[in-house]
KOLDRENTI-272906 format. One record per residue: x, y, z of N, C-alpha, C, O in turn. Coordinates in steps of 0.05 Angstrom, whole numbers, plus 5000, padded with zeros to 4 digits. Layout:
<recs>
XYZXYZXYZXYZ
...
</recs>
This chain:
<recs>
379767046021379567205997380767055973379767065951
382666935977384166825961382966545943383666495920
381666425955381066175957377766305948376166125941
377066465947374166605936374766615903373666505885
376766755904378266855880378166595857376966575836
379966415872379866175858377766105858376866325851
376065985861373165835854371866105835369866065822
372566255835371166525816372166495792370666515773
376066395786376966395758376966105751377166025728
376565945776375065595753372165655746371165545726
370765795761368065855750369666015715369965845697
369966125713370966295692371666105673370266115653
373365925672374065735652372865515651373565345634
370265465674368165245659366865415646366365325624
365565695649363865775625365165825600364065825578
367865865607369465895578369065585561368765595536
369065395571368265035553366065125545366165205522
364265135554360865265543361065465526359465485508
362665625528362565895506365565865489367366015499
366065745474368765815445368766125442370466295448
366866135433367266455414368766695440369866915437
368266525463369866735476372966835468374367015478
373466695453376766655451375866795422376966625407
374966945408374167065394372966825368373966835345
371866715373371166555353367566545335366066375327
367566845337364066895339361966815359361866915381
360566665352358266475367358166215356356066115348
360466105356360465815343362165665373364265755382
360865445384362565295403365365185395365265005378
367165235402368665015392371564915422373964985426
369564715437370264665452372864525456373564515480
374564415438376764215434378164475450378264475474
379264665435380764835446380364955471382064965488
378565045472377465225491378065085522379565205537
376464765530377564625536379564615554379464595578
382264625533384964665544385164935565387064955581
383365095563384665265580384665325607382465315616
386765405625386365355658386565605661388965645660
385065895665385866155667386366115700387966285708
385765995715386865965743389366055744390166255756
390865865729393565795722394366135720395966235735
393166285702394866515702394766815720395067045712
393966705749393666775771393067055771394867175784
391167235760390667415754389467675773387367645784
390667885776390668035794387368065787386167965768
385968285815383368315813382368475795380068425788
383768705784383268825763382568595735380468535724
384768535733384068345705382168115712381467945696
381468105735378767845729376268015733374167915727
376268315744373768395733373568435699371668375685
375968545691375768645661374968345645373568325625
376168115658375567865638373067805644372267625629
370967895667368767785666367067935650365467855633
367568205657366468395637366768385605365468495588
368468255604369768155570366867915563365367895545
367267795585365467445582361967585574360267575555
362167715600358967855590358167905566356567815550
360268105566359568265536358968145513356968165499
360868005510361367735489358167435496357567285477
357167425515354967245512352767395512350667275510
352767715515349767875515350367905481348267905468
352267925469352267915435351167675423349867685402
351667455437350967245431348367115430347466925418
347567295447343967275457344467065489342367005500
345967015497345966945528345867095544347667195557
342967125545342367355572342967295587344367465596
342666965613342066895634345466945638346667135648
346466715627350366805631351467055624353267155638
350667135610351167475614350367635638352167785647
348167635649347967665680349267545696350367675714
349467295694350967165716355467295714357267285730
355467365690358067415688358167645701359467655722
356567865691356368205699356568175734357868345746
355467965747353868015778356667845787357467875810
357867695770360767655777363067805786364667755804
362968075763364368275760363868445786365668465802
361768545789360468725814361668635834363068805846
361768405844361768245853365168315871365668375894
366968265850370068225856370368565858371568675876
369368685839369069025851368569095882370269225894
366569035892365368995922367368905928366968945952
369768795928371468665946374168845943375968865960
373968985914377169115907377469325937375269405946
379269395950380969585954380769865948380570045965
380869925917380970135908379470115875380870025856
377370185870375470235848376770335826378170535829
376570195794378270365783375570495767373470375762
375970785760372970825733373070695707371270725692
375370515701374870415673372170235671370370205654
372670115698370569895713366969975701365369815692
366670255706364170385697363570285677361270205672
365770265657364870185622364069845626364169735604
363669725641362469525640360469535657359269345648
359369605673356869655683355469805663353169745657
356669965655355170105622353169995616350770055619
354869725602354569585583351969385587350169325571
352569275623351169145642347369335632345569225619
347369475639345669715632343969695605341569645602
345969735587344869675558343569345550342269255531
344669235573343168925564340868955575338868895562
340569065601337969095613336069305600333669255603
336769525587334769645569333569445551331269375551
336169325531334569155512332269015512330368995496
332768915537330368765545327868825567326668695585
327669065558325769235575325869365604324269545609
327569265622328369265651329769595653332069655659
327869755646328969985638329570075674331770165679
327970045692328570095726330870015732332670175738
331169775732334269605726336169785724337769895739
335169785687338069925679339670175693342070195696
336670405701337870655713339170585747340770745758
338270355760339570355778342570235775344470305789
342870065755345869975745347070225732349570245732
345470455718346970605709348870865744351070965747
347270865755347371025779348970855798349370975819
349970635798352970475801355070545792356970615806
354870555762357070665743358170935758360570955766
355871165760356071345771358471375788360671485783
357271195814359371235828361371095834362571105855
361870935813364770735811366671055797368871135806
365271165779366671335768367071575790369471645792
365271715806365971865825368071755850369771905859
367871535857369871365873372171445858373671595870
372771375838375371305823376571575816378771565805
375471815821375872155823375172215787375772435777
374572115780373672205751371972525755369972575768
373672695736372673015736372473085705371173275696
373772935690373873035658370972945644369972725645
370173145634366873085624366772875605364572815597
369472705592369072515566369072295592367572105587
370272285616369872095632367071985637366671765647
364972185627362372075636360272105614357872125617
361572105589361072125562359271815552356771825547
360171665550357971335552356171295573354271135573
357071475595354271325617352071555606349771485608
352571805596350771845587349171875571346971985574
350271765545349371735523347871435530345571425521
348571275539346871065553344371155561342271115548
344471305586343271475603340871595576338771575589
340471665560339571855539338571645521336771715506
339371375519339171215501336470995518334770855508
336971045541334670865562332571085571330671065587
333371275558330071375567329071505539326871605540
330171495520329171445490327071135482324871115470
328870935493327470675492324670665509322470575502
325370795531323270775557321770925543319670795539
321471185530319771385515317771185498315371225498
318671035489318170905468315770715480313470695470
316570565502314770395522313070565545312070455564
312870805542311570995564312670985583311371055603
315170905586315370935622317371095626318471075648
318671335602320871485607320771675639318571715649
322371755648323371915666324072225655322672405664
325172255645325872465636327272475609329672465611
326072495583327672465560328472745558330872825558
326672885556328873205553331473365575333273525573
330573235593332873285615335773125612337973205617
334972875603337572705590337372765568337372575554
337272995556337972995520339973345533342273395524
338873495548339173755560342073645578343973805578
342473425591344773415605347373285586349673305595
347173195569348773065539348873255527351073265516
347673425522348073695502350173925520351674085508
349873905548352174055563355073975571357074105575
354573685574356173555575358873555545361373555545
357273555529358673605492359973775499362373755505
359273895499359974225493362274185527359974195536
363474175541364474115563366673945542368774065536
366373775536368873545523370573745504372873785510
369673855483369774095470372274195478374474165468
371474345501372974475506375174405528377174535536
374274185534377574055549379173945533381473905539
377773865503379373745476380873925472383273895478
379974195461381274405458383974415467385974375453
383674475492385574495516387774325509389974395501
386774065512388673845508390373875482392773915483
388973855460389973985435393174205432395074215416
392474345457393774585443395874625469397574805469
395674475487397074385509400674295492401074115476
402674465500404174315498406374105516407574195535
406673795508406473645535409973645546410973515565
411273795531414073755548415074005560417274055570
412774185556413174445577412774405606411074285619
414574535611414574415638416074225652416374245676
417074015638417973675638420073815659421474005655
419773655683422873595699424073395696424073295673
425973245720427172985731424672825734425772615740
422972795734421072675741420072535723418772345730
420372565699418272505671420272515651422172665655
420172385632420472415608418372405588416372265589
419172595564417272555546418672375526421072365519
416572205517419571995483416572025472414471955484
416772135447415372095420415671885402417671835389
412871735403413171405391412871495361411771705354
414071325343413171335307411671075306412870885316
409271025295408070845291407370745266407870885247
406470545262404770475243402770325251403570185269
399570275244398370175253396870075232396470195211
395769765240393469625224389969765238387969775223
389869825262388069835276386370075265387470255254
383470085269381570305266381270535277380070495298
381670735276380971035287377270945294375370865281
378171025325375671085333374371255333372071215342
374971505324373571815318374471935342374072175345
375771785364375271925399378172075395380271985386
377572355405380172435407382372345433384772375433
380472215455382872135479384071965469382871785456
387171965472390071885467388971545462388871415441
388171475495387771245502385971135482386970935472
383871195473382771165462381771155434379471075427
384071265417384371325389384171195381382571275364
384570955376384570665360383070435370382770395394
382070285351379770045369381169735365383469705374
380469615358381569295364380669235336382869135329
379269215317378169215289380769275271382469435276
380869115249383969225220382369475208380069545203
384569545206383969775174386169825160388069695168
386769995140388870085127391070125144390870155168
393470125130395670205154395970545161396270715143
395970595182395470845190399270895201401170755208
398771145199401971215206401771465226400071635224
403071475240403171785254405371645285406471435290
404971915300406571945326405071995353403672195357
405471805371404071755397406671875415408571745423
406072145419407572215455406872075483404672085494
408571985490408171815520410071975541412272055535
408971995564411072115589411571895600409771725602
414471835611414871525627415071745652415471985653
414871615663416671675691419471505701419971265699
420871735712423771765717424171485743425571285738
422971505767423271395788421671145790419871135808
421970935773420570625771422870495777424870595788
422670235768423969965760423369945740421269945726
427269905735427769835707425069625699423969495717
424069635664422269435660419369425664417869275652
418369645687415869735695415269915672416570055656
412169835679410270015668408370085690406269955686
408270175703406070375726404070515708404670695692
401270405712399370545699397470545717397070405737
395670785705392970695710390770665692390870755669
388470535701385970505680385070755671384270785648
384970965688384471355682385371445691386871355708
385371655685387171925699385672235709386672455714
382872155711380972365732383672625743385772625755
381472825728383473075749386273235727386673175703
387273385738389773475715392673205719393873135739
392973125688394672995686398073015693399872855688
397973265707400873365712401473165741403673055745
399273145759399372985781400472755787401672715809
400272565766399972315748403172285749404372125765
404872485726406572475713408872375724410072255707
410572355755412072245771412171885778414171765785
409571775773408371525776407471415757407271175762
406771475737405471355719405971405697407271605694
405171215668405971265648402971415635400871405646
403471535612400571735606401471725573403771705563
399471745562399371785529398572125526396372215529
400172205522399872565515397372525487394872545489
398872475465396772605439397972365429400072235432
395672335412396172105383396572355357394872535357
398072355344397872485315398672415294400972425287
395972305276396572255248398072285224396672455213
399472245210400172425190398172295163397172075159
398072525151396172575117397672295097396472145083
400672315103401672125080403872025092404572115114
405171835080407771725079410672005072413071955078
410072165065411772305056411672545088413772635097
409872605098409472735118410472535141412372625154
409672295149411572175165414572175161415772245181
415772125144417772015132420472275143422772265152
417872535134420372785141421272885165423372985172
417272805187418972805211419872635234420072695258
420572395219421672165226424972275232426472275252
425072375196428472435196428472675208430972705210
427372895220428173135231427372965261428073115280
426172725270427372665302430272605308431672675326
430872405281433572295273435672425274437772335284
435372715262437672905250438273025283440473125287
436172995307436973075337438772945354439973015375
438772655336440572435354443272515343444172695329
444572235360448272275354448172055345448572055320
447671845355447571605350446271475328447071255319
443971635320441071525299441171235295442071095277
439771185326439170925330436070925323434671125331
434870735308432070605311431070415325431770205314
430270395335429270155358426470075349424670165363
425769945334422069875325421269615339422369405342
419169705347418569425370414969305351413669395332
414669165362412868965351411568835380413068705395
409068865386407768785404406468495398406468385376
404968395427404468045433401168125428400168325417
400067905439397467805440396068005476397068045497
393668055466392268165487393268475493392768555515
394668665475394868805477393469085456393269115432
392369275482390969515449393369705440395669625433
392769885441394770165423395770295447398070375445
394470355474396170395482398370225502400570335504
398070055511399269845517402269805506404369795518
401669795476403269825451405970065458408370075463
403670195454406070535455407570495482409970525484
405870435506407270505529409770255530411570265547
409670075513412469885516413669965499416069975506
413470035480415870175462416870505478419170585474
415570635489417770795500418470725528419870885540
417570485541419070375564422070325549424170445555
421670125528423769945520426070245511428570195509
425170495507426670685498427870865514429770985506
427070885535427371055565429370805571431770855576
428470565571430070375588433170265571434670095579
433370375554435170315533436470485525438370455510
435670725535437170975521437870965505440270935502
435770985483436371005454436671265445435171425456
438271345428439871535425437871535385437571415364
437471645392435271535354431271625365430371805380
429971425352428071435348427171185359428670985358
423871155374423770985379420270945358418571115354
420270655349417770605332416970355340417870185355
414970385324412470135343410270045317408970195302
410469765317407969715300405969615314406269435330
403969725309400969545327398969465308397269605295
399369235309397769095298394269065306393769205326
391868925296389068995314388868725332387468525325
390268735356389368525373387168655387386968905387
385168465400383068525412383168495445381668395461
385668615446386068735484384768605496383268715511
384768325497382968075514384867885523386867815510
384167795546384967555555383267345530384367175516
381267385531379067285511379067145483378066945474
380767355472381267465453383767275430384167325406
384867085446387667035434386666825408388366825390
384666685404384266575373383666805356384566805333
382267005363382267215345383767305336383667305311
386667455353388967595348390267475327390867555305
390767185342392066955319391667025283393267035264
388667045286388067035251388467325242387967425219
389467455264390867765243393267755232393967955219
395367495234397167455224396167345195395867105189
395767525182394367435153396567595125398767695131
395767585102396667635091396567945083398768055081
394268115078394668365085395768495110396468725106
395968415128397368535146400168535152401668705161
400668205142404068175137404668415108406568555112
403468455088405168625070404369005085405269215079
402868945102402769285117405369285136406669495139
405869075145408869145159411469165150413269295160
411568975123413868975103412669195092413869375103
411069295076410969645076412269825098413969985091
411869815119412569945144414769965139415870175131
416169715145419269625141421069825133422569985143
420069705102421169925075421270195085423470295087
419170335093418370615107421470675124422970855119
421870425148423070635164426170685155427670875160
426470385135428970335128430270565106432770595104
428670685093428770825073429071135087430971305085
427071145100425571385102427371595136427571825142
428571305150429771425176432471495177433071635196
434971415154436471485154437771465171439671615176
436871245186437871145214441270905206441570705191
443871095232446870815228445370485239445870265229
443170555266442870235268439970165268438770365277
438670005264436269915267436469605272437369405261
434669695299434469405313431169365319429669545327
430269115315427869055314426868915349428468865367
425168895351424368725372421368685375419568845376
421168355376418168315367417768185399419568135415
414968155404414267985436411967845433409767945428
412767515438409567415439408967395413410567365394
406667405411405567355375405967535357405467505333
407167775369408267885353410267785334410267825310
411367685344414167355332412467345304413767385284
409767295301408467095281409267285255410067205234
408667565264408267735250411567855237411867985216
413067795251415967905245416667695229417267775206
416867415231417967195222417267205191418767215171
413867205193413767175153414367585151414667625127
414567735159414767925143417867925138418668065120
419867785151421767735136423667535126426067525121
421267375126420567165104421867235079424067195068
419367405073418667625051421967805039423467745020
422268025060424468075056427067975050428968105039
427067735057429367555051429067385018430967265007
427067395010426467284986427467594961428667544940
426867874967427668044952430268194969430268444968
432068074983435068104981435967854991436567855015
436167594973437967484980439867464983440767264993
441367654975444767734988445367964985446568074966
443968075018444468385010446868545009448368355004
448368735009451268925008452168865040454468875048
450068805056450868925086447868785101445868795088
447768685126445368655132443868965128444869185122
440368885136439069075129438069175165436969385172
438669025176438469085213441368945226442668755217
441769115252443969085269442368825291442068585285
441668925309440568595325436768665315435268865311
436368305317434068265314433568045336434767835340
430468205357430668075375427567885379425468005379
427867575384426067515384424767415424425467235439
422767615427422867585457420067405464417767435456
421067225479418066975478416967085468415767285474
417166895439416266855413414366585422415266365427
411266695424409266525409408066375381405866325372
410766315373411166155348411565795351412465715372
411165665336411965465329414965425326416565515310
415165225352417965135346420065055329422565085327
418164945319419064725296419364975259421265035244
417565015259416665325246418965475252419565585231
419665505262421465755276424365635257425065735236
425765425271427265295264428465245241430765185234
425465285227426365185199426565465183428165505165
424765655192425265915187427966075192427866285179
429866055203431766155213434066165189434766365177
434765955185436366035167436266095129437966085112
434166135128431666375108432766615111433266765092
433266645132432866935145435967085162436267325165
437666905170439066915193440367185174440167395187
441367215151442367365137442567705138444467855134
439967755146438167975140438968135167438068365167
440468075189442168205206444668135215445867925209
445468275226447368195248447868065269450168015278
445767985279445867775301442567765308440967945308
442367555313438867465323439567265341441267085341
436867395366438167335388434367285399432667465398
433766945409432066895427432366915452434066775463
430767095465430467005499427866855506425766975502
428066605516425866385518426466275551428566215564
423866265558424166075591422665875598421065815580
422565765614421165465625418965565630416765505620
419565805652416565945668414666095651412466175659
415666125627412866255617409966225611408866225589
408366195645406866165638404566195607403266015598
404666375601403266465575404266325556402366295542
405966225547407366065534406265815536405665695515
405865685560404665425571402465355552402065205533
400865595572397665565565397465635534395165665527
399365665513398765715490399365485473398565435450
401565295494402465045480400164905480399964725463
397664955503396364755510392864935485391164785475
392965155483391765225464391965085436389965035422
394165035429396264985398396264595395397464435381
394964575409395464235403396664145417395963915423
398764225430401364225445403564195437405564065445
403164345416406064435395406164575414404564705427
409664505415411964765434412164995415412564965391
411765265431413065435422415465515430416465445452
416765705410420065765404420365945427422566055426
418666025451419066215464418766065492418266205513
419065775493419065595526421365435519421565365496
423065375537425465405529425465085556427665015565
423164945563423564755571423164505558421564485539
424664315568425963995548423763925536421563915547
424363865508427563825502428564085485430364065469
427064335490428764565487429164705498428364645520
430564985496430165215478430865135449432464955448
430265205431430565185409433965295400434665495412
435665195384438265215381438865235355438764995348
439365355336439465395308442065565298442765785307
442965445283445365645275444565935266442365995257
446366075269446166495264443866505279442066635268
443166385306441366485325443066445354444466245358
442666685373443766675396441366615422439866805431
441166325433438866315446439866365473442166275476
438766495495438666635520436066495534433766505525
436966355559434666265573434366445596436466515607
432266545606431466835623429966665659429366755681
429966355644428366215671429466355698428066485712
431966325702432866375725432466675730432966735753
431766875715431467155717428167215726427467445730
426267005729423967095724423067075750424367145770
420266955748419166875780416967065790415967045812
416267255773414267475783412367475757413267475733
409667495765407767535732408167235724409067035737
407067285695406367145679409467035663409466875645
411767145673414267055656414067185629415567065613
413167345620412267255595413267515585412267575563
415867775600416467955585419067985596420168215595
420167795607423167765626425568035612426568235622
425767885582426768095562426968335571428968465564
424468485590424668815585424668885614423969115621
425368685632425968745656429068625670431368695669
427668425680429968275701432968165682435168205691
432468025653434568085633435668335618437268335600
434368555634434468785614438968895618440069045602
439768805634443668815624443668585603444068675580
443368385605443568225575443468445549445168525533
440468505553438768625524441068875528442168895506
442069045543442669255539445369275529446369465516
446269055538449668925521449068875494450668965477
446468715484446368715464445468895437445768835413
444169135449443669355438445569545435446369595413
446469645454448469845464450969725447451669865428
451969555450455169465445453769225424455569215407
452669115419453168815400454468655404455268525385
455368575434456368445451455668165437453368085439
457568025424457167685433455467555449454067695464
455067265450453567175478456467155498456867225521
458267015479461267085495462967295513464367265533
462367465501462967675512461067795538462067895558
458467765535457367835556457267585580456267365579
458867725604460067485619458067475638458767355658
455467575637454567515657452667285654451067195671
453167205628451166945614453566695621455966695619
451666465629452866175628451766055609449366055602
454165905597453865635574451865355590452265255612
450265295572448965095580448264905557447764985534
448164655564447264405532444464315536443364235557
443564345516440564125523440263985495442163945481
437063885488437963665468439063775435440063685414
438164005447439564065405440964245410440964425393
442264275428446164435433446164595445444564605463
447964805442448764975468447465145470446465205449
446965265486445365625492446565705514448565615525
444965925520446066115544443566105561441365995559
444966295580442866305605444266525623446666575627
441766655634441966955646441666775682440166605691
444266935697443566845729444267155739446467255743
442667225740442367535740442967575775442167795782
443867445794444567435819447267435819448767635824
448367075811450867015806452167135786454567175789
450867195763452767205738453766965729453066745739
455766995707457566775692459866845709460466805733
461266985682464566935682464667215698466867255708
463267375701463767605724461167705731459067645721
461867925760459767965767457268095771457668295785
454468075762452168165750452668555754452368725737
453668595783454068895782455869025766455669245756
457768845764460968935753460569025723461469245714
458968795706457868775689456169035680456869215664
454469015691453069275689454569595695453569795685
455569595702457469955710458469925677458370085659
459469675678462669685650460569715619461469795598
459069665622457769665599456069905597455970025575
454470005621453070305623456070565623455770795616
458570465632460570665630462070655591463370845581
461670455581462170395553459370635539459870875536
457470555535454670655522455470925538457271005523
455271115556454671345559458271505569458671735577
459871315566462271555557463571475528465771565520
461671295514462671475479464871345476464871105479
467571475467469671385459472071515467474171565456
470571585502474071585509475271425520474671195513
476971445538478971275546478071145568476371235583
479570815573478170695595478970825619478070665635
480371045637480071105654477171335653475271315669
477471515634475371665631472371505639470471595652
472671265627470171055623469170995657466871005667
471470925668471770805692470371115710467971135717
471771235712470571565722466971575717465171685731
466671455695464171485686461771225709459771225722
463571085701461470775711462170945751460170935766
463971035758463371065784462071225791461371205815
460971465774459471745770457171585777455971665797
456571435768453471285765452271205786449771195786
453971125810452671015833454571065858454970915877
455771335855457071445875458671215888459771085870
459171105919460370905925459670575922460970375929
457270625911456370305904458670135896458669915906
460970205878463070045864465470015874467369885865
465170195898467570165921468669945916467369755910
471069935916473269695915473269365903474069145910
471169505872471169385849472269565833472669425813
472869735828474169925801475969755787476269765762
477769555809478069435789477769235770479269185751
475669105775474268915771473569005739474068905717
472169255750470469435723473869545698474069525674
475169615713477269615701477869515679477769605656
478769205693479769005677477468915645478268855622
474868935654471968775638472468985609472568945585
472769255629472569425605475269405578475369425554
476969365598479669355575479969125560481869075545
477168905567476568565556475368685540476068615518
473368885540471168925521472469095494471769075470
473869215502474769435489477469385469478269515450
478369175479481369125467483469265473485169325457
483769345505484769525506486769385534488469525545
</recs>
């Protein structure tokens, strides 16, 4: 199976040399780059190499490549026939498979590819009528064409089953609508309400998932509810492609997008920004900034990971920019780092800074998101060059798909504009690799192998290599480093102070480094109690504190108390 797999994703990246525009570049070859790329290399579960073949299709039946467009689609089927467990998102590319075969007359074709879809979607337990909302408007659209060529089947019966079907969405919208999603909430779930801002398009669709497309538009503002679930790993995101059936089922396992909701203006966000704020103790902000290959919800569901997993005591916000949710996709995403979109985020900015009334705000960008944080405060740093007070507490740059060199020189522009800025960069990032090898083979600021990590004064660099080893490397930050990040949020911990980091030299000076087994100067558990008993007992006393960190894991800390003891009365001055 394995060894199938592979010869399936080098097939994949020799048609990618033949096709550029796959990487979003229209229908223009441009093989220099393209070229470079080994998607082998980024060892891709079976889900994501049907979705990337289905991506490949799509993208050469636009192009007018029928023959490789079939051969991609019969690819996809293909590794489906072999999955385990069917997901229905899968349907929306047989769809599509469908609509190429109408085009071109194969109207028999199409209804037997559409009657696949069918039951990829009945496999996959799909019961909600928007679940089967494109196969039949397809469905309706191929026997309109067929009408057209005499060979329809039934045009009024597919216009009669779309017309019941409407009216069915209707009223599960309804429902959903007026559903409220934290009634009910146990131990099991949390609800965290995202604040957003967005470059991306309203798709007219009312499903959550679905509200926004991959296309720019104006900056849109409003609040995305997400349920996490209670019982994961730290750093996980547990999803699925649908959620067929009542979503209450779901809620223990999985993460789910409740409602997207807009607001009319800036002044309507703004107020109930500060009435989430006015609930906290803390009025912490946490605004995160998403990478490459990611849509809206993707987006949302890591900003209230990063908020569940951080216990932020505040608000948690998210900018999403219009990447085009592709492996495919990454020269496209690139050119949204443009100039209208950098002043929609420094708008944003202004928004939350003004408008949240928030004691800390801490930023955190991932991936190419970096591109997008870097010039927007650029910008900012040019209209306060010496502000009363920084204008953020930590600013975090997490494999950053930036230019090294770029980066470097950017830093101290900028270093001003907080309190501490802090890279986490690793050797293993894959994605990082394959982007150096995209980029010319300019290093980016977010691979931290020789002759860097990158080292810059008023920057604190953190190497995560030794923390990684699972995936693509490429989000270490919000998992396996996540006691680093949480010292540095929670407390504003030094790199010094947090002892579970070791000092290391490479060619442009010292950094740190996470050994999330060993630790540094104490040890990774010890570490963790003293700093989760600091953040959630407040400001009492270190025995109180100590009472607290042992509350947490019943006898886990057995005959370390004093270990935790001593860290705490280091941390504390006490």
């Amino acid at each position: 199976m394995q060894m199938r797999i592979l010869a399936v994703m080098c097939a994949g990246a020799a048609m990618l040399t033949w096709h550029g525009a796959a990487l979003g570049q229209g229908c223009e070859v441009d093989p220099e780059r393209v070229e470079a790329l080994d998607l082998a290399a980024l060892e891709l579960e079976l889900s994501e190499q049907v979705a990337l073949y289905f991506d490949l299709a799509d993208w050469q039946a636009e192009c007018g490549d029928t023959a490789r467009a079939r051969s991609a689609y019969e690819t996809a089927r293909t590794l489906i026939a072999s999955a385990d467990r069917v997901e229905g998102a899968w349907a929306h590319g047989l769809i599509n498979e469908a609509r190429l075969e109408m085009a071109q007359g194969r109207f028999d074709r199409a209804r037997e590819i559409l009657d696949e879809a069918y039951a990829v979607l009945e496999e996959a337990g799909a019961v909600r009528a928007r679940d089967f909302l494109y196969l039949m408007e397809t469905a309706l659209s191929v026997e309109t064409a067929a009408s057209g060529a005499g060979t329809a089947h039934s045009l009024e019966g597919a216009q009669a089953e779309l017309a019941v079907l409407r009216a069915r969405i209707a009223r599960e919208d309804e429902e959903a609508l007026t559903r409220d999603p934290g009634a009910g909430a146990d131990a099991d779930h949390v609800i965290v309400p995202v604040f957003y801002g967005t470059n991306r398009v309203r798709t007219g669709s009312e499903d959550p998932n679905a509200f926004y497309g991959v296309t720019a538009a104006p900056l849109d503002l409003g609040v995305v509810t997400v349920s996490v679930p209670r019982n994961r790993e730290v750093g996980s995101i547990p999803r699925r492609r649908d959620y067929p059936g009542d979503l209450d089922q779901y809620r223990a396992d999985y993460f789910i997008l409740e409602r997207v909701e807009p607001f009319a203006d800036d002044y309507a966000f703004t107020r109930a920004l500060g009435t989430a704020m006015d609930a906290s103790e803390r009025r912490e902000l946490l605004v995160f900034i998403h990478g490459f290959n990611s849509d809206f919800r993707g987006a949302a569901e890591r900003a209230a990971q990063l908020a569940v997993d951080l216990e932020i005591d505040g608000v948690p916000a998210l900018y999403s920019w219009p990447s085009r949710a592709s492996l495919l996709g990454y020269l496209a995403d690139g050119r949204e780092v443009n100039d209208a979109n950098i002043r929609d985020l420094v708008d944003y900015l202004y928004l939350l800074m003004n408008g949240a009334n928030a004691d800390r705000i801490h930023i955190v960008a991932h991936s190419m998101g970096n591109r997008f944080l870097a010039r927007a405060l650029d910008q900012l740093a040019e209209t306060y060059p010496n502000p009363p007070e920084p204008l953020f507490d930590q600013v975090v740059w997490a494999s950053p798909d930036v230019d090294a060199e770029e980066f470097m020189d950017l830093l101290p522009r900028i270093d001003h504009l907080a309190s501490g800025m802090t890279l986490y960069a690793s050797s293993r990032d894959r994605a990082l690799l394959l982007s150096r090898r995209i980029n010319g083979g300019n290093a980016r600021a977010g691979d931290s192998s020789p002759p860097y990590p990158v080292v810059v004064a008023g920057l604190s660099t953190v190497d995560t290599t030794a923390a990684g080893g699972r995936g693509l490397g490429h989000s270490d930050y919000a998992g396996p480093a996540m006691d680093d990040f949480r010292a540095l949020i929670w407390l504003s911990l030094s790199p010094e102070e947090r002892c579970i980091l070791h000092t290391n030299t490479g060619e442009l000076g010292q950094f740190y480094a996470v050994a999330p087994q060993t630790g540094g100067h104490c040890e990774p558990d010890v570490f963790k109690y003293s700093i989760t008993a600091l953040r959630r007992g407040g400001d009492g006393e270190p025995m109180e504190l100590l009472q607290s960190a042992a509350a947490l894991s019943g006898t886990a800390i057995a005959g370390r108390l004093d270990d935790v003891r001593q860290l705490i009365a280091r941390l504390t001055g006490g």
